[in-house]
py3Dmol code that shows the C-alpha trace and the ligand (Angstrom):
import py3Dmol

protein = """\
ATOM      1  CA  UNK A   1     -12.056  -8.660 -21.595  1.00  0.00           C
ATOM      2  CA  UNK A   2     -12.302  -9.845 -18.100  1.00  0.00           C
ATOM      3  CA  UNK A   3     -11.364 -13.795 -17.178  1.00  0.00           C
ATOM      4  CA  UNK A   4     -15.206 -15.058 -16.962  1.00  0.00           C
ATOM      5  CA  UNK A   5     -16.105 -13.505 -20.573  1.00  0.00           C
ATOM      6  CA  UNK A   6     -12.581 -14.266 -21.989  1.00  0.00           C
ATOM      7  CA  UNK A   7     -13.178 -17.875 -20.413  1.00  0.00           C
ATOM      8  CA  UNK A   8     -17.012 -18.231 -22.256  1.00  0.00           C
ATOM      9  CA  UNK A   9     -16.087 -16.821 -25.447  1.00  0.00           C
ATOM     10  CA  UNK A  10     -13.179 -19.091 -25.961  1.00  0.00           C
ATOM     11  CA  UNK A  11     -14.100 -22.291 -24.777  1.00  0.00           C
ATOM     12  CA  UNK A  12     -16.860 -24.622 -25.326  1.00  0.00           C
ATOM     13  CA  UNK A  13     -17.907 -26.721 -22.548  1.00  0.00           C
ATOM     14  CA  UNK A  14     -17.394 -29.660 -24.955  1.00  0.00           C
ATOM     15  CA  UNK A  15     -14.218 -28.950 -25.712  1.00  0.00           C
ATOM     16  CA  UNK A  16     -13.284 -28.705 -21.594  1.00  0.00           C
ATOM     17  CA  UNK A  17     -15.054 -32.049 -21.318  1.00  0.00           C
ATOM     18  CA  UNK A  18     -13.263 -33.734 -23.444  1.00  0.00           C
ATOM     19  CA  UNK A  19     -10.241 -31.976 -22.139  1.00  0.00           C
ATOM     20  CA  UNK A  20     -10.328 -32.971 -18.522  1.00  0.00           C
ATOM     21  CA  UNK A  21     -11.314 -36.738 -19.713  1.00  0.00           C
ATOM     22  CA  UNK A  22     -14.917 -37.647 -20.173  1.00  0.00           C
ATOM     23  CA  UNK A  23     -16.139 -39.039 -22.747  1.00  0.00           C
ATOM     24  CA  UNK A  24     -18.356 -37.446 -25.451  1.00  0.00           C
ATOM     25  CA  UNK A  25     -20.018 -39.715 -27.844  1.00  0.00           C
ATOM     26  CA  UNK A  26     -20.325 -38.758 -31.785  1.00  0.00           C
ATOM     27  CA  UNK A  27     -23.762 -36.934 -30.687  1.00  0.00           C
ATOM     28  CA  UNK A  28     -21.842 -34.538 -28.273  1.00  0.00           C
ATOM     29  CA  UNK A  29     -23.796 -36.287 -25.096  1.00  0.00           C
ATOM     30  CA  UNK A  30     -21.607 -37.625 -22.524  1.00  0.00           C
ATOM     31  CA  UNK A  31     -23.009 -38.947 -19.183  1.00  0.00           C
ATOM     32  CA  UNK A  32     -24.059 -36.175 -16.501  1.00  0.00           C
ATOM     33  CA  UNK A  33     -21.754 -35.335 -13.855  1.00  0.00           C
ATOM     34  CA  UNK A  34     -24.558 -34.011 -11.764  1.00  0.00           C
ATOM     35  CA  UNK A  35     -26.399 -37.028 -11.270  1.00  0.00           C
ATOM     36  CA  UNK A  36     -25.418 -40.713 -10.663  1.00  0.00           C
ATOM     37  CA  UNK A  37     -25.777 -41.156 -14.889  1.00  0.00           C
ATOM     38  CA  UNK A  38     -25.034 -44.862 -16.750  1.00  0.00           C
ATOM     39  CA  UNK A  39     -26.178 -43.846 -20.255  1.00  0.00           C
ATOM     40  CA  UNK A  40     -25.021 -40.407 -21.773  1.00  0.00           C
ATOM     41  CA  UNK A  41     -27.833 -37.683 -21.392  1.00  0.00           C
ATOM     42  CA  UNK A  42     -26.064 -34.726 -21.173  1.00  0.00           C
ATOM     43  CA  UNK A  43     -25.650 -32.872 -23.857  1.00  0.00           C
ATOM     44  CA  UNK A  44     -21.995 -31.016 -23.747  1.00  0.00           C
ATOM     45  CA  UNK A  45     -21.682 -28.114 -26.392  1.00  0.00           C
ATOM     46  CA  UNK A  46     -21.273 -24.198 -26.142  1.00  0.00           C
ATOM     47  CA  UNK A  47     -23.068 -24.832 -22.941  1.00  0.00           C
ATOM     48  CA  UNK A  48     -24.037 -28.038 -21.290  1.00  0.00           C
ATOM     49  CA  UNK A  49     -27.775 -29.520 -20.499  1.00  0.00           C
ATOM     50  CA  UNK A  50     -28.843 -32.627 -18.832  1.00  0.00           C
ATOM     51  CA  UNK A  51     -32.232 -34.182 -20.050  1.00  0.00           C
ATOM     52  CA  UNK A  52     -32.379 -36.423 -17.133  1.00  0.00           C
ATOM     53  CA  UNK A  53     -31.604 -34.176 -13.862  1.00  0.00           C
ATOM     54  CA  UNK A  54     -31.905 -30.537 -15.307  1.00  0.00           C
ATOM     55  CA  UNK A  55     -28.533 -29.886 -14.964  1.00  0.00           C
ATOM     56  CA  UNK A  56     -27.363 -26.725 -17.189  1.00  0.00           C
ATOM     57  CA  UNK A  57     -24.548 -23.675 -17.474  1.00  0.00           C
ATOM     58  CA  UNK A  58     -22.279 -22.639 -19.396  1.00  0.00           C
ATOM     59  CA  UNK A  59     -18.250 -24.400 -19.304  1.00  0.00           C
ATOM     60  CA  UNK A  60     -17.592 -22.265 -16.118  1.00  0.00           C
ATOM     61  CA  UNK A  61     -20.004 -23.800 -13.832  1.00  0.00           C
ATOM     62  CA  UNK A  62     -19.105 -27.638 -15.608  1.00  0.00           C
ATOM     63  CA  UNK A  63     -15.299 -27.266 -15.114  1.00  0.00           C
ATOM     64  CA  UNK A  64     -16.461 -25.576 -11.360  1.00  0.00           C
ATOM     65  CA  UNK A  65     -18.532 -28.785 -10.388  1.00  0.00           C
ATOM     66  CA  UNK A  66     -16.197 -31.322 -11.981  1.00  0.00           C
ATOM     67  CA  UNK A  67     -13.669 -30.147 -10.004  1.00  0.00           C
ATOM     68  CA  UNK A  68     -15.618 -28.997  -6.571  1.00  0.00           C
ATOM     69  CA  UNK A  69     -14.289 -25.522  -6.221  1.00  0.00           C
ATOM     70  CA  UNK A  70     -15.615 -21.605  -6.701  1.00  0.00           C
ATOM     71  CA  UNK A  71     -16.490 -20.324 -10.429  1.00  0.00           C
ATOM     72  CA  UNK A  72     -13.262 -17.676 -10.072  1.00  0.00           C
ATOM     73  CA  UNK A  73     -10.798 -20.681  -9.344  1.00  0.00           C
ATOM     74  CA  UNK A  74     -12.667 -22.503 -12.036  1.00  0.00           C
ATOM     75  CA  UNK A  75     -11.955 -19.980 -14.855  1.00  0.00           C
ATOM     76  CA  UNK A  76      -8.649 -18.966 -13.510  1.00  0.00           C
ATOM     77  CA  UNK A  77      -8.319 -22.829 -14.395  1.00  0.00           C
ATOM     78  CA  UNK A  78      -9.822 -23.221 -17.642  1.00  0.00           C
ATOM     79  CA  UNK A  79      -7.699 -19.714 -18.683  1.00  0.00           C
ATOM     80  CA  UNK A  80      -4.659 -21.809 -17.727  1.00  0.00           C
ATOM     81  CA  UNK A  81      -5.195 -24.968 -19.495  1.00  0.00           C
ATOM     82  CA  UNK A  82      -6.307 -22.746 -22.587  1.00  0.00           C
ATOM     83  CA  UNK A  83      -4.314 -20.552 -22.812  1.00  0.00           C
ATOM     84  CA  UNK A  84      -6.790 -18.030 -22.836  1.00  0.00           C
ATOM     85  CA  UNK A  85      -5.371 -14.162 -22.726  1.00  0.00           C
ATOM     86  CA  UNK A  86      -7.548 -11.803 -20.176  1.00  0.00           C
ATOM     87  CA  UNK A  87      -7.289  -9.069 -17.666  1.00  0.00           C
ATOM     88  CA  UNK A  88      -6.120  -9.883 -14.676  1.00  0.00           C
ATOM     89  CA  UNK A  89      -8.441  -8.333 -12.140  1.00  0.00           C
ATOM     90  CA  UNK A  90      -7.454  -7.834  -8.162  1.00  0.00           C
ATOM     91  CA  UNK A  91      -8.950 -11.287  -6.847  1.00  0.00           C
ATOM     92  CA  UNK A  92     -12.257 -10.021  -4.024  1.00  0.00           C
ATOM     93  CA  UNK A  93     -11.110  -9.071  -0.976  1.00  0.00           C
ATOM     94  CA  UNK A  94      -7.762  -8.475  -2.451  1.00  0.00           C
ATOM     95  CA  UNK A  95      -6.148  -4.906  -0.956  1.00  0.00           C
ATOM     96  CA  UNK A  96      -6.261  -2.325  -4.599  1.00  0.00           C
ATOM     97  CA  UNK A  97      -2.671  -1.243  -5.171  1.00  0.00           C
ATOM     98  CA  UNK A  98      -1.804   1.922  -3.338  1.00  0.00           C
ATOM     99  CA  UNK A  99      -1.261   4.501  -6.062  1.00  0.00           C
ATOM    100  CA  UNK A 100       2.508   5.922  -5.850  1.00  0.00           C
ATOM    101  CA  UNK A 101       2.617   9.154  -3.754  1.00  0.00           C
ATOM    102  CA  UNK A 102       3.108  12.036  -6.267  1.00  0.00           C
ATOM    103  CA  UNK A 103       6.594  14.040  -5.617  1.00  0.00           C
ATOM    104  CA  UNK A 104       4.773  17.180  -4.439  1.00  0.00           C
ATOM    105  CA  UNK A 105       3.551  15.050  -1.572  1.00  0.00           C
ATOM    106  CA  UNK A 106       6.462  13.405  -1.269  1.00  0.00           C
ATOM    107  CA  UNK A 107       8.012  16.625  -1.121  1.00  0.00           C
ATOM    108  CA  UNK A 108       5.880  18.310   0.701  1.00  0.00           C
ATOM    109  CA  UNK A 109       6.168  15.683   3.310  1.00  0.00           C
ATOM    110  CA  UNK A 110       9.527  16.305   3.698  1.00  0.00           C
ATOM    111  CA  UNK A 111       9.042  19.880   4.161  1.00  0.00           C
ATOM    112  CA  UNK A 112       6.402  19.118   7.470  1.00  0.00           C
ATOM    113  CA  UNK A 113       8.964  17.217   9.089  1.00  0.00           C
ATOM    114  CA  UNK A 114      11.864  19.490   8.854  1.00  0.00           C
ATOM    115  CA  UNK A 115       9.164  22.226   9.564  1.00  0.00           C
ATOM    116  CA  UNK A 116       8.214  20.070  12.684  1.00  0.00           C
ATOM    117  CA  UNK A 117      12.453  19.043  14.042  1.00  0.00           C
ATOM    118  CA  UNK A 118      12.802  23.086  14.011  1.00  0.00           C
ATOM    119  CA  UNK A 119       9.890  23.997  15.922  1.00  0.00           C
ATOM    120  CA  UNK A 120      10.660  21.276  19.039  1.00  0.00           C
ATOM    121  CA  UNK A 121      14.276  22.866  18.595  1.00  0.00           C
ATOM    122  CA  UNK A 122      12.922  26.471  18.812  1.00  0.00           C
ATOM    123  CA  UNK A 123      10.399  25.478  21.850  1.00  0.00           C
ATOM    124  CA  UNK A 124      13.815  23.829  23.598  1.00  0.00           C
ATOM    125  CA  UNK A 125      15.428  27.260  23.418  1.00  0.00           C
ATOM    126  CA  UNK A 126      12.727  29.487  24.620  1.00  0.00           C
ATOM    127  CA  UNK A 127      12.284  27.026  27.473  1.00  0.00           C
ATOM    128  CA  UNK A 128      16.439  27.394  27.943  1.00  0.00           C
ATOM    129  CA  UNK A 129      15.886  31.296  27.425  1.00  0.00           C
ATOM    130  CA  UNK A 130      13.223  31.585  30.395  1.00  0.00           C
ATOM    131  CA  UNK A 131      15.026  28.943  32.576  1.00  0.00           C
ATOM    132  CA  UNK A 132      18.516  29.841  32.700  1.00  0.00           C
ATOM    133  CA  UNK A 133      18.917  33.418  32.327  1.00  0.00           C
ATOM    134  CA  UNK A 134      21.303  34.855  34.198  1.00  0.00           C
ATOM    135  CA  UNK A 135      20.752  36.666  37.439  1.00  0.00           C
ATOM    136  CA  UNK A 136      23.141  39.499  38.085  1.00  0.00           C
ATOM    137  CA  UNK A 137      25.430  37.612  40.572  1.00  0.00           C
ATOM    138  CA  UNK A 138      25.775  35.093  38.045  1.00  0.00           C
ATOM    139  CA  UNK A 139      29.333  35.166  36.773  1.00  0.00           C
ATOM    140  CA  UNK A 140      29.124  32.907  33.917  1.00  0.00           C
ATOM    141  CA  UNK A 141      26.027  32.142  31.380  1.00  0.00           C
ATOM    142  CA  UNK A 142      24.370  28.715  31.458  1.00  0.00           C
ATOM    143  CA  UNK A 143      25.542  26.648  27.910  1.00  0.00           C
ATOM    144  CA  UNK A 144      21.832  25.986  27.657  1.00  0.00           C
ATOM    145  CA  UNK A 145      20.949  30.146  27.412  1.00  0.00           C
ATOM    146  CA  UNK A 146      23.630  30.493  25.392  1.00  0.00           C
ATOM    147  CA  UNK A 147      22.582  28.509  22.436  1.00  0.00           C
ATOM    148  CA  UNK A 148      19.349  29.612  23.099  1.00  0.00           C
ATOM    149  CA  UNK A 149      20.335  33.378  22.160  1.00  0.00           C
ATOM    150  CA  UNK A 150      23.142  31.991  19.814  1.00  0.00           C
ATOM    151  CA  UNK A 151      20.552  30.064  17.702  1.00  0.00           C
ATOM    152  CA  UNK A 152      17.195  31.719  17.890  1.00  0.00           C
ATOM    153  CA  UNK A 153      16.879  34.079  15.681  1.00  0.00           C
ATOM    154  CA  UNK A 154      18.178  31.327  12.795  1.00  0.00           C
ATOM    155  CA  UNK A 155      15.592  29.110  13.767  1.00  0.00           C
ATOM    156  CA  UNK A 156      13.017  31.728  13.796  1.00  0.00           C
ATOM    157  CA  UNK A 157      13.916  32.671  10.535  1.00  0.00           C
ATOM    158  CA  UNK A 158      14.449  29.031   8.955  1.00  0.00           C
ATOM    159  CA  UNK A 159      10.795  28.582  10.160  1.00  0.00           C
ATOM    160  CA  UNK A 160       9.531  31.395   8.579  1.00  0.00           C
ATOM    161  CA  UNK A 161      11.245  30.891   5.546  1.00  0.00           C
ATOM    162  CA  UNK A 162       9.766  27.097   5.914  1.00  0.00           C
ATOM    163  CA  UNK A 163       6.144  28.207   6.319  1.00  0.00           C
ATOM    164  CA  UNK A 164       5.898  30.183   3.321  1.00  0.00           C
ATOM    165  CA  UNK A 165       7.914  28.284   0.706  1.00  0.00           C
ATOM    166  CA  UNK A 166       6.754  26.159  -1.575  1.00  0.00           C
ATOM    167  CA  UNK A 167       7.293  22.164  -1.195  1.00  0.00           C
ATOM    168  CA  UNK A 168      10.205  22.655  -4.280  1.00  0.00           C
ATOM    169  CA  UNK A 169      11.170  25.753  -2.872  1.00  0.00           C
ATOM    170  CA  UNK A 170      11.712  24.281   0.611  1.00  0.00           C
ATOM    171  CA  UNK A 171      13.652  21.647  -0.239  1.00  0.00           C
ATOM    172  CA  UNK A 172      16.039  24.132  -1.372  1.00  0.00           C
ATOM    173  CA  UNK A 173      16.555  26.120   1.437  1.00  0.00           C
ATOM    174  CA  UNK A 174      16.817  22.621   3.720  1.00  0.00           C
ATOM    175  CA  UNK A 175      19.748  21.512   1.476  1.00  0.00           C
ATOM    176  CA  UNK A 176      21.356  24.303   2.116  1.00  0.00           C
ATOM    177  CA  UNK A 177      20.732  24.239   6.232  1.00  0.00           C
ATOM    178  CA  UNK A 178      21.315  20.692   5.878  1.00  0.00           C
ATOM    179  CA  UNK A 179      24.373  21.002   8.474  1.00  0.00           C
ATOM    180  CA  UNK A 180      21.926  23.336  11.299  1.00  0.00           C
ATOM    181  CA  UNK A 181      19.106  21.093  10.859  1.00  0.00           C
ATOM    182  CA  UNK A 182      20.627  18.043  11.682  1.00  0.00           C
ATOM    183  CA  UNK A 183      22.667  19.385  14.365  1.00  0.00           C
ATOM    184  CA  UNK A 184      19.341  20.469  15.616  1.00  0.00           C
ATOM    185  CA  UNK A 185      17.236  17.346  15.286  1.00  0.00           C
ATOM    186  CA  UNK A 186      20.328  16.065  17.414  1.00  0.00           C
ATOM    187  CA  UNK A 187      19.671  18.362  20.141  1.00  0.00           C
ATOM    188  CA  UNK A 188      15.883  17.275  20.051  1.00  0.00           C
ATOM    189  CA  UNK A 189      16.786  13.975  20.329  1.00  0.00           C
ATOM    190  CA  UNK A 190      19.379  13.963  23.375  1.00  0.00           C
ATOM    191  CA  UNK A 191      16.694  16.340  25.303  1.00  0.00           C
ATOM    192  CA  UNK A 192      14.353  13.612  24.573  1.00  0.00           C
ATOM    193  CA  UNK A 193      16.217  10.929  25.584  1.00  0.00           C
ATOM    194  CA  UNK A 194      17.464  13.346  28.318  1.00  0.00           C
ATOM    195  CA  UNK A 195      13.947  13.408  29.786  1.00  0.00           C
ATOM    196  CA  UNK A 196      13.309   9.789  29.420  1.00  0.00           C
ATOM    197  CA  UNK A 197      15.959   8.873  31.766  1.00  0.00           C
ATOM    198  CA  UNK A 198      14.997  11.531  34.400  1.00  0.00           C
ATOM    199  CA  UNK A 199      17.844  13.654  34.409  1.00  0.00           C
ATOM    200  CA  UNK A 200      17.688  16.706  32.509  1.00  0.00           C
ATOM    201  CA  UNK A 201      21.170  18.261  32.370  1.00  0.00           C
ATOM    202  CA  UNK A 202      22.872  18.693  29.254  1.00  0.00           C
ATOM    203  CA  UNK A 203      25.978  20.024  27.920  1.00  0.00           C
ATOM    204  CA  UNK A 204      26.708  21.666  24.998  1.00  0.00           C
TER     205      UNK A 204
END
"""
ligand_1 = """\
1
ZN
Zn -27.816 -35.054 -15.037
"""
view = py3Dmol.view(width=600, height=400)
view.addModel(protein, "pdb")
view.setStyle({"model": 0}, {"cartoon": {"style": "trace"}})
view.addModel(ligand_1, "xyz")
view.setStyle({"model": 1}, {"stick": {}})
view.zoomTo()
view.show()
């Protein structure tokens, strides 16, 4: 049951009147909080109903005007002081709670981002493969073209591999590179910071 029914169905405006202090006479009238009132003409029972000024509702909109604030914060108040059980619904405007992100996602999350540290690897070393391949008066290789042959074909394959396996499956096979794939995301990163700082040599 949701707070304004809960509120309704368990409490009589009478009984909140007498509650919160005013006075109800053997008759059940007490005097009218909605108008300036010196002899009791409101009558205060399930609901409430003024025969001098109109006045009428039900206990929420009494306990709301006898205490000058919204019908929510007027239930939420009555609930309290009654002890009245009810669902507690998001207050409006409230954000909904953000349903937990299922493990596939979670996993397969995990698999785009170790998918996405091998590919800037693998562009790094066919950049290092077309820049610094040795000319023939060159007597040694460049570090750079060296772990580009060294680890290209790995990475090609760990991609692959990536690509086509399922989330579960690829968490798997990146356990067991756990070692290369760090090392690479390592390599990403000094390039990176590398290139931030204007100067773009690097050493193995
Ligand atoms: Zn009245």
């Amino acid at each position: 049951m949701d707070l304004f029914e809960a509120v309704k169905s368990s409490v009589t405006t009478r009984q909140a009147a007498e509650h919160y202090g005013i006075k109800v006479d053997r008759s059940g009238k007490a005097c009218c909080i909605f108008h300036n009132d010196r002899h009791p003409s409101m009558k205060v029972d399930e609901r409430y109903h003024c025969f001098s000024c109109g006045a009428d509702g039900d206990v929420i909109d009494f306990a709301a005007r006898l205490f000058g604030v919204g019908l929510r914060e007027a239930a939420q108040r009555l609930a309290a002081d009654f002890n009245i059980p009810h669902e507690r619904a998001c207050p409006s405007g409230a954000r909904p709670v953000k349903p937990r992100r299922s493990l596939m996602q979670r996993l397969k999350t995990y698999q785009d981002e170790n998918y996405r540290i091998l590919c800037s690897y693998y562009h790094l070393l066919r950049q290092w493969d077309a820049e610094y391949a040795p000319k023939p008066e060159d007597e040694d290789w460049h570090p750079l073209y060296m772990e580009a042959i060294q680890n290209s074909a790995k990475v090609e394959y760990l991609l692959d591999e990536l690509q086509d396996s399922t989330p579960d499956k690829a968490k798997e096979l990146i356990a067991l590179w756990k070692n290369e794939i760090g090392r690479y995301a390592g390599r990403v990163r000094e390039v990176r910071a590398a290139e931030r700082r204007g100067s773009y040599e690097l050493s193995r």
